[in-house]
C-alpha positions in Angstrom: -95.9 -23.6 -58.8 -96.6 -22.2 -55.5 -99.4 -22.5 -53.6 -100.7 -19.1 -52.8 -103.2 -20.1 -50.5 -100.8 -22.1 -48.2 -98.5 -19.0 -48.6 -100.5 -16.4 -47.8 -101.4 -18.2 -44.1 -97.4 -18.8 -43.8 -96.7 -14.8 -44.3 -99.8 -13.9 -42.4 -98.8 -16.2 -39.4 -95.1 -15.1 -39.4 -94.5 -11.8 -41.2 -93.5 -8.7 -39.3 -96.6 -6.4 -39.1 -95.1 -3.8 -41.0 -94.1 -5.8 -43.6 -97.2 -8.3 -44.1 -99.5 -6.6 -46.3 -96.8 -5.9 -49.1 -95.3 -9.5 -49.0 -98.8 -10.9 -49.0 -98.8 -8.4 -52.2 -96.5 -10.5 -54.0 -98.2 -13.5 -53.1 -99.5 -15.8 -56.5 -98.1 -12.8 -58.9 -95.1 -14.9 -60.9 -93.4 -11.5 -62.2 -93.3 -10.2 -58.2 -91.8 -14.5 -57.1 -88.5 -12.3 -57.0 -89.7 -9.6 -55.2 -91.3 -11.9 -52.3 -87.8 -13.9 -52.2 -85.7 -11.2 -52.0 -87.6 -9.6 -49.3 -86.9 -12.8 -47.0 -83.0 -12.4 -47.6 -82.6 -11.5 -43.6 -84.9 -12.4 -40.7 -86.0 -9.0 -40.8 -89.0 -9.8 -42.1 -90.0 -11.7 -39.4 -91.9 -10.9 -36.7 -89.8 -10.4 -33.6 -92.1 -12.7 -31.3 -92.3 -15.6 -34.4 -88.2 -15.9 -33.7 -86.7 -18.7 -31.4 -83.1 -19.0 -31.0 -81.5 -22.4 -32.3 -80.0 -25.0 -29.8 -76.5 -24.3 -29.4 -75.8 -28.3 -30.0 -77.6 -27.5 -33.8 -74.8 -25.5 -34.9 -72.3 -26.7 -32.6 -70.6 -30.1 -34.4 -71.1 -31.6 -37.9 -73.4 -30.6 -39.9 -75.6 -34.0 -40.8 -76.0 -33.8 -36.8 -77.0 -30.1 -36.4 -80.0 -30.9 -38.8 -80.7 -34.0 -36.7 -81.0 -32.0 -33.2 -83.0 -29.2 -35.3 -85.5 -31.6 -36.5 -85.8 -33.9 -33.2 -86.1 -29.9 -31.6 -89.1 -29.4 -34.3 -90.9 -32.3 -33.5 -90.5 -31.9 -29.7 -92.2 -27.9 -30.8 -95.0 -29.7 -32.5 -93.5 -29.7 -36.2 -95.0 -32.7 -38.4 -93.2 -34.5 -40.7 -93.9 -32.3 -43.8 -93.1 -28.9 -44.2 -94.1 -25.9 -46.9 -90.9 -23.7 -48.8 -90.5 -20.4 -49.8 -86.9 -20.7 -50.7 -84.2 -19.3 -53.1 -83.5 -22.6 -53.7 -85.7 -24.1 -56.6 -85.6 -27.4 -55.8 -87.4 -26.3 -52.8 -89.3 -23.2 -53.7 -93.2 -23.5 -53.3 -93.4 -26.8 -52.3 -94.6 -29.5 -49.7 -92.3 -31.8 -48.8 -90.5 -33.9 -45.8 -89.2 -31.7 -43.3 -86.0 -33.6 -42.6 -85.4 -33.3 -46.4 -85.6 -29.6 -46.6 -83.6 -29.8 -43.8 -81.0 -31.6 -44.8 -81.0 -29.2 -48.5 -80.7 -26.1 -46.5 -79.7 -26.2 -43.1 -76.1 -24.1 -42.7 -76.1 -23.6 -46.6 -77.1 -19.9 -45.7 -79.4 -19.5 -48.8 -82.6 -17.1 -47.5 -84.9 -20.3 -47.1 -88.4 -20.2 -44.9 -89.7 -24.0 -44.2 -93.2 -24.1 -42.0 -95.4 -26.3 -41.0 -98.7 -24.3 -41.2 -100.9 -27.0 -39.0 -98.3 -26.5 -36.0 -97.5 -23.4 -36.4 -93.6 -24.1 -36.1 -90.7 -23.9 -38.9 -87.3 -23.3 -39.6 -85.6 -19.9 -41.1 -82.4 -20.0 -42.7 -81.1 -16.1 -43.6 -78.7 -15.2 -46.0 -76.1 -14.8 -43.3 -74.5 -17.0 -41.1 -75.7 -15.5 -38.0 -79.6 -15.4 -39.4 -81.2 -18.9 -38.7 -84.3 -19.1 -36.2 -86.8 -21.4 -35.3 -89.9 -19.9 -36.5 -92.7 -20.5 -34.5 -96.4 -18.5 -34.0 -99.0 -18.9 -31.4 -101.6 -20.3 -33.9 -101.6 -22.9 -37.3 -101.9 -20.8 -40.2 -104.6 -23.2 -41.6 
């Protein structure tokens, strides 16, 4: 079950300001979960200021290593070891859990998946495109 309180600071901190007030809509409503989800299919979402590019050396060998540079990258941002999912993905989907872990069930998988740490400020967005994955990262926590 998601936490709507966590998830309402996570949309506030990183939604696109066109677009917050109707995703926060479909925050805690069970019968709108698909609604929110398929909303962050791109990074359009997003706000434009909230997206960092990835390191080239994330996407640029193996994949167990691109999640290792992301992470290390993460933590250099400020990221802590736990991280909060609104994912398509159930086995992540409105959870806290290790950020590595999410990592490693998401990165390069291209399945719309937000991870964010909300006391840093700093997370990870993977788009349902190759093309679509950002650091995510605000200029406050969201708690």
């Amino acid at each position: 079950m998601a936490n709507v309180v966590l998830e309402r600071s996570v949309i506030q901190a990183v939604a696109r300001e066109g677009l917050r007030e109707r995703l926060l809509y479909f925050v805690g409503k069970p019968k709108r979960r698909s609604s929110l989800l398929d909303a962050i299919h791109t990074s359009e979402f997003l706000s434009p200021v909230a997206c960092v590019a990835l390191p080239p050396a994330c996407t640029s060998g193996p994949r167990g290593n691109g999640v290792k540079v992301l992470r290390e990258h993460l933590a250099r941002l400020g990221a802590g070891d736990d991280c909060y999912a609104i994912s398509l993905l159930s086995t992540l989907d409105g959870r806290t859990l290790p950020l590595t872990n999410a990592l490693d069930e998401c990165f390069m998988n291209t399945v719309e998946t937000l991870l964010f740490d909300p006391a840093s400020g700093v997370g990870y967005f993977e788009g349902g495109h190759p093309d679509d994955r950002f650091i995510v990262r605000t200029t406050r926590a969201a708690l």
